[in-house]
C-alpha positions in Angstrom: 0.0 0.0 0.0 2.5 2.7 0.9 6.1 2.7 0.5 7.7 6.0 2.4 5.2 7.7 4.5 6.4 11.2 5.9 5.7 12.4 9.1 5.8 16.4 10.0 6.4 17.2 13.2 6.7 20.6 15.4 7.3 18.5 18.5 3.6 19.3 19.9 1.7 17.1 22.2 -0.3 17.1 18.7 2.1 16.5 16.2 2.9 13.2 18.9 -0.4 11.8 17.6 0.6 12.0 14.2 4.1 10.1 14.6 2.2 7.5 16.3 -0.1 7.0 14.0 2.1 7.1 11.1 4.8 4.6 12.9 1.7 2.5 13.3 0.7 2.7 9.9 4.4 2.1 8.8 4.2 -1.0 11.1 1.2 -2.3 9.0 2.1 -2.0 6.0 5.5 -2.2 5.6 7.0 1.2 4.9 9.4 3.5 6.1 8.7 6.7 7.4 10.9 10.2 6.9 10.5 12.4 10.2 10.7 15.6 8.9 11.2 18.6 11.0 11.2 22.5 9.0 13.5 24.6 11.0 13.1 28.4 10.6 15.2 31.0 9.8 15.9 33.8 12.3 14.1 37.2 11.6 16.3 39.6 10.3 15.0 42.8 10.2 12.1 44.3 12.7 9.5 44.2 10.2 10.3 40.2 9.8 9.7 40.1 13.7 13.2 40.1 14.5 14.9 42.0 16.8 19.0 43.1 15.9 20.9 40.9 17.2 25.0 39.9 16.4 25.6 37.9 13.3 27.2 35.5 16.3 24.0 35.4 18.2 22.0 34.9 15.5 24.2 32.0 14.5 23.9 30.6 18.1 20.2 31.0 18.0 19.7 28.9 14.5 22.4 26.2 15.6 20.6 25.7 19.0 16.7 25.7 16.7 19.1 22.8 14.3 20.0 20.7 17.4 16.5 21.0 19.2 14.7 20.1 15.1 17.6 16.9 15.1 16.5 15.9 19.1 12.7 15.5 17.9 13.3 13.8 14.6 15.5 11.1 16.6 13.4 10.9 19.0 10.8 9.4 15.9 13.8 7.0 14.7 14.2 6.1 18.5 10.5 5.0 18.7 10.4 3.4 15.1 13.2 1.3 16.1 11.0 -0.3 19.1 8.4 -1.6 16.4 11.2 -2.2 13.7 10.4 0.4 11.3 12.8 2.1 9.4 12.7 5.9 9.8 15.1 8.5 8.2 15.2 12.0 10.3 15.6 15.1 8.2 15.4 18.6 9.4 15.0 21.5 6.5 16.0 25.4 6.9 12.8 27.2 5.2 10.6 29.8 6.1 7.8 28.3 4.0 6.6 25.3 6.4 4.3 23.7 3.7 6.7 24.4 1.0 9.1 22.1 2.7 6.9 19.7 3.7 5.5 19.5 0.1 9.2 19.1 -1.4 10.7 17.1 1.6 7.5 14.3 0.1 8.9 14.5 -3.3 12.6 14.4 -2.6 12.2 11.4 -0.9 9.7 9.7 -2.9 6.8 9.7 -0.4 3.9 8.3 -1.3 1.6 9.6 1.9 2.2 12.4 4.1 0.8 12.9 7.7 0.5 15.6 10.1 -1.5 17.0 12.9 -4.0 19.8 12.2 -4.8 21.9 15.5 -8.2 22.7 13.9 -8.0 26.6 14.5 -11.1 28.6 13.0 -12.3 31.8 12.2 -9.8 35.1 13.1 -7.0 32.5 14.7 -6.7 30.4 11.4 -6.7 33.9 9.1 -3.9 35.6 11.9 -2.0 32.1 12.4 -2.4 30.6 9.2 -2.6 26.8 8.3 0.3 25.0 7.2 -1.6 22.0 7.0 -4.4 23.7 5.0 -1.5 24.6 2.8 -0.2 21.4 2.6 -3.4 20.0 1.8 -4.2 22.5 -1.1 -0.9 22.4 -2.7 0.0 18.4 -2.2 0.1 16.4 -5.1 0.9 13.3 -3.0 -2.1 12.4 0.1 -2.3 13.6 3.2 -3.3 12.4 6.7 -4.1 14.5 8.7 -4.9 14.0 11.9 -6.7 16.2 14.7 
């Protein structure tokens, strides 16, 4: 049924429900699952959010986001190991969370994706935004998504 299943994860409570479910599905069927975790880039300017900082600091500040994104990728591998599946953890610099995703899928020939939704509505979805609505509208290749 499915070869390489990828699994997004922001290293929620919520996202914790869809590695589960996709290490479970990986179980089942046979596949191997990619653990996938989009690290951002630090906000350069005040208008991005950012405040100035040292080119130093701001290095600091993405290296310790790189080793925090590797911790909860490993930490899928770690629990794919206990049922035997194989899982490849990859982290991804973008600012473009669904982008990534979406190219993360294809790059490594995924034939599912799955990820958590947290199901905002209304003012909170328009202000916060949807990466997995975005995922969902631009995916070529299916998406789980669980809630």
């Amino acid at each position: 049924m499915y070869k390489r299943i990828l699994v997004a994860t922001d290293g929620s409570k919520l996202s914790q429900q869809a590695i589960n479910h996709a290490l479970s599905l990986a179980d089942v069927t046979g596949a191997d699952v990619v653990a996938l975790k989009v690290v951002p880039r630090y906000p350069q300017t005040y208008f991005e959010g950012g405040v100035a900082l040292a080119a130093a600091e701001v290095a600091r500040i993405e290296k310790q986001w790189q080793e925090e994104a590797m911790k909860a990728v490993n930490a899928v591998k770690d629990a794919g190991q206990k049922l035997e599946v194989k899982v490849k953890p990859i982290t991804v610099k973008s600012d473009l969370v669904s982008d990534a995703i979406i190219a993360a899928a294809k790059r490594n020939k995924c034939d599912l994706i799955v990820m958590a939704s947290h199901g905002r509505r209304g003012i909170k979805r328009l202000l916060l935004g949807s990466e997995t609505q975005q995922v969902l509208t631009h995916s070529h290749i299916p998406v789980l998504v669980l809630r």
